[in-house]
C-alpha positions in Angstrom: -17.0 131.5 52.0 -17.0 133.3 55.7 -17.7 131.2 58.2 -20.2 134.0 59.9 -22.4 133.7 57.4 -22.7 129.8 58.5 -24.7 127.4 61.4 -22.8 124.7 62.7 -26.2 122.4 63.5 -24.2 119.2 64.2 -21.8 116.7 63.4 -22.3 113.2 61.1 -22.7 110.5 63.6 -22.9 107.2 61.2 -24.4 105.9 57.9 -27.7 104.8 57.8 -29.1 101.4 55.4 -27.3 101.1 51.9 -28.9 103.9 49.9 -26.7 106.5 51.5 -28.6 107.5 54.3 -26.5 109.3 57.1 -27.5 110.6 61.3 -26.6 113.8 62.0 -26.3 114.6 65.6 -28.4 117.7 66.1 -26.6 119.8 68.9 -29.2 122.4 69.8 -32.5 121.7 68.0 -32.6 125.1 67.1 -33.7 125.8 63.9 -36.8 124.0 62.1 -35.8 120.9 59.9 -37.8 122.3 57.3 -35.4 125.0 56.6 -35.4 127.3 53.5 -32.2 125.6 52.1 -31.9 123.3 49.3 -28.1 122.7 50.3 -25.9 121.8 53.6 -22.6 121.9 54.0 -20.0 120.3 55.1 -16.6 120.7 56.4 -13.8 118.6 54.4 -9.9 119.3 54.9 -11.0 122.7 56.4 -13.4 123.8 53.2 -17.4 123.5 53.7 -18.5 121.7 50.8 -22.1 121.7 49.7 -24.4 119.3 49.5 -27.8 118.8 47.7 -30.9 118.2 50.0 -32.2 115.1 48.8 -34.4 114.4 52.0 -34.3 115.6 55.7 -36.4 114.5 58.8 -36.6 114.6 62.6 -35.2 112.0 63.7 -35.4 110.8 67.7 -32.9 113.8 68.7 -31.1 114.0 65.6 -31.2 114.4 61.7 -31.5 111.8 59.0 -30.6 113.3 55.6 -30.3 112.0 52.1 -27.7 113.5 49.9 -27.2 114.1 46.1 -24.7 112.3 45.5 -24.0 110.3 48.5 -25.8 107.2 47.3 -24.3 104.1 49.2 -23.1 103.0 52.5 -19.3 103.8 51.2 -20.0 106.9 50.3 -22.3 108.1 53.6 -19.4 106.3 55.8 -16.5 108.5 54.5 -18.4 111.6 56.4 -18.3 110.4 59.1 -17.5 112.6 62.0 -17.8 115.5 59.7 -19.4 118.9 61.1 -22.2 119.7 59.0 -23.9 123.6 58.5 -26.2 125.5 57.1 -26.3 128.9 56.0 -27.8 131.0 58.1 -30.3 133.0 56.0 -31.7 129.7 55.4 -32.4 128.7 58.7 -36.0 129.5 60.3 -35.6 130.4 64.1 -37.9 131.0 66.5 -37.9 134.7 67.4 -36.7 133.7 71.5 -33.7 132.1 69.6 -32.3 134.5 67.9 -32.4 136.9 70.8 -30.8 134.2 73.1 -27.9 133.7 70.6 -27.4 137.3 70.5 -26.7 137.7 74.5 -23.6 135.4 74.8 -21.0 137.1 76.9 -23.1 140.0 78.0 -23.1 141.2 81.2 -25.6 140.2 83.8 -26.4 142.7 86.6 -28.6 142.5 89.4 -29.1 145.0 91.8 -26.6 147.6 89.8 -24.0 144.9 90.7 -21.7 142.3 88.1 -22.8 139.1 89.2 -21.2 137.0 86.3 -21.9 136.9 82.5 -23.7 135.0 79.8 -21.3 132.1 79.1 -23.8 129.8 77.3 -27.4 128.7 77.0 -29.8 125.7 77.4 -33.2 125.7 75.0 -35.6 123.4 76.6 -39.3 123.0 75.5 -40.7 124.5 78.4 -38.0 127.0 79.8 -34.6 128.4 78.1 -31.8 128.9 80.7 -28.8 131.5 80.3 -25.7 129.6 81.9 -23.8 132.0 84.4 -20.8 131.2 87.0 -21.4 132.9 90.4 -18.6 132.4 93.0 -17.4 129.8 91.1 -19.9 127.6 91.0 -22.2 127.2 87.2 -26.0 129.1 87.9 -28.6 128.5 85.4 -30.7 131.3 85.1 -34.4 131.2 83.2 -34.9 133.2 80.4 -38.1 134.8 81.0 -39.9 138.1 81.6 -40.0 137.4 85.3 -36.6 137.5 85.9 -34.7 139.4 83.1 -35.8 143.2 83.5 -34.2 144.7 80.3 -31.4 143.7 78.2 -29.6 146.3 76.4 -27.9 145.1 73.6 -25.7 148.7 73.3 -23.8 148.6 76.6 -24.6 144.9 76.3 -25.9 144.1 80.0 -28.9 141.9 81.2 -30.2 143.6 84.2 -32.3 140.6 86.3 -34.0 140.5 89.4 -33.6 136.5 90.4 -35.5 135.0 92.7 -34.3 134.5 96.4 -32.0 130.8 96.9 -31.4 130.9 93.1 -27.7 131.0 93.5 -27.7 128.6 96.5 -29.3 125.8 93.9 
């Protein structure tokens, strides 16, 4: 197995009743629940082991799954704290999220000046922010047409034109 070719979507946060039933913390909400897989895997002793889907729903801001065989509370509680992934050509993203993953670490230019890079990202429901440090201090920037001008993924640069007193926020 190569890790590439794997999501980390979260880690197991505690069992759930006594039927095996275990929360998964969801750490981006990135991909739809409803995924194309029929397996998920999970990391035990440095291997990812799969696991049968039995049953996977939204859950607050997590994940409540139903394994094959996990089928008791003994069972679900041994995962515990165990980092869970998917495959990645079974995951369904949005379109805006696969081009935001792709931008870590690029460049961000304004004015034909380095003003920091792309050190991380925030998806939020009504605005995705790239995460930038300017003088030393952490900017958010939103991801939109407004602001980002081009992106070119060659030289791998984000050319933006941000509005005045962003940086001073």
């Amino acid at each position: 197995m190569i890790l590439d070719d794997y999501y980390k979507i979260g880690h197991i946060i505690k069992s759930i009743g006594f039927k095996g039933e275990i929360l998964v913390n969801d750490y981006d909400k990135k991909f739809d629940h409803k995924s194309n897989g029929k397996f998920l895997y999970l990391n035990i002793d440095e291997a990812l082991i799969p696991f049968k889907i039995e049953k996977i729903i939204a859950f607050k801001n997590n994940i409540r799954l139903k394994l094959e065989d996990v089928n008791n509370k003994n069972d679900a509680s041994r995962l515990k704290e165990k980092l869970v992934f998917l495959k990645k050509s079974d995951i369904i993203f949005n379109k805006e999220e696969i081009e935001i993953e792709k931008i870590l670490n690029f460049e961000i230019i304004e004015k034909e000046k380095k003003i920091g890079k792309v050190l991380d990202y925030y998806e939020k429901k009504i605005q995705s922010l790239i995460v930038t440090e300017i003088d030393n201090k952490e900017v958010l920037i939103p991801y939109n047409n407004n602001i980002i001008i081009k992106i070119d993924y060659k030289l791998k640069k984000i050319f933006v034109d941000l509005p005045n007193g962003l940086i001073d926020i």
